[in-house]
N, C-alpha and C positions, 0 to 999 in steps of 0.2 A: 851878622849877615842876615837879610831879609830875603826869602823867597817867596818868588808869588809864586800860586798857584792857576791855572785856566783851564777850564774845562773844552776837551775836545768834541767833535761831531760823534766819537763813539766815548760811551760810559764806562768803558775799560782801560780807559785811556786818559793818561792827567798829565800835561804842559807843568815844568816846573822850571822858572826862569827865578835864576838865582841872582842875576844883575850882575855877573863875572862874563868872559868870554869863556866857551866852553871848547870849540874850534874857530881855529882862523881862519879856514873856508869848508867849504861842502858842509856835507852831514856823513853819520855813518849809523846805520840797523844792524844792531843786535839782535839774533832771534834765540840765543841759547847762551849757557855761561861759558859752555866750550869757544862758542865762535866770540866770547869776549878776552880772550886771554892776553889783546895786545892792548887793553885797558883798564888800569885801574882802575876809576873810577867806575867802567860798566859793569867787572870784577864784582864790585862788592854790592853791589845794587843787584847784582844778581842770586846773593848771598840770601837777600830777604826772602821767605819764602813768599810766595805768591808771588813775584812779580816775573812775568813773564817773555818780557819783550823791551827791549831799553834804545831809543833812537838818540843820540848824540844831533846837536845842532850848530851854528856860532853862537846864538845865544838863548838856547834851553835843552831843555833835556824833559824826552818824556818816554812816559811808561806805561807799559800794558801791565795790567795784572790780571788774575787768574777770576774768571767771573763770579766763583762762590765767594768769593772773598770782598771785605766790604774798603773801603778805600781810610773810613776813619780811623780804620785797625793797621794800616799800610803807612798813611801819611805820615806817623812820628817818625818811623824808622828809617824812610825814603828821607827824609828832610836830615837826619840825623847823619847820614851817608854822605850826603853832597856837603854840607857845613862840613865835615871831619876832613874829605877829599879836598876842600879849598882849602882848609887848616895843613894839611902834609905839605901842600906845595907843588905835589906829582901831575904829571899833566895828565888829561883826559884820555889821551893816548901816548 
C-alpha cells in the first residue's frame, strides 16, 4: 500500500490519502481519543503521541499534531497505523 502525503494551509496539519475508501460519505472530526471510541482506526491514530486531532474523509484522513513535535518523527508511525488498519480489515467506523 502507497500513501501519499499533502500538505495542508496549516503546518500542523498533514492530508494522508491512502488510495482506499475511508468513508462512503460525509466526513467525521475527532478532536480527542475519547470522542473516537466508535472508531478504530481514529482509535489508534490517537494512540501516537502527538497527534492531536484526526479528521476522517471518503478519501483521506488528516491529522493535527501537537506543534512542538516535528512531523518527520510522526510520519512513520501515522503511516504504520493506517497500512495495519487496511491490513485488519475493520472499517474506519
Amino acid at each position: 500500500m502507497f500513501i501519499q502525503t499533502e500538505d495542508t494551509p496549516n503546518p500542523e496539519t498533514l492530508k494522508f490519502i491512502p488510495g482506499n475508501t475511508i468513508l462512503k460519505t460525509g466526513t467525521v472530526d475527532f478532536s480527542s481519543k475519547e470522542s473516537a471510541l466508535d472508531s478504530p482506526l481514529a482509535s489508534k491514530l490517537f494512540e501516537i503521541d502527538g497527534v492531536s486531532r484526526v479528521f476522517l474523509a471518503t478519501d483521506f484522513i488528516s491529522i493535527t499534531k501537537d506543534p512542538q513535535l516535528d512531523w518527520n518523527n510522526l510520519k512513520p508511525s501515522i503511516l504504520t497505523v493506517i497500512m495495519e488498519h487496511y491490513s485488519s480489515g475493520l472499517p474506519a467506523i
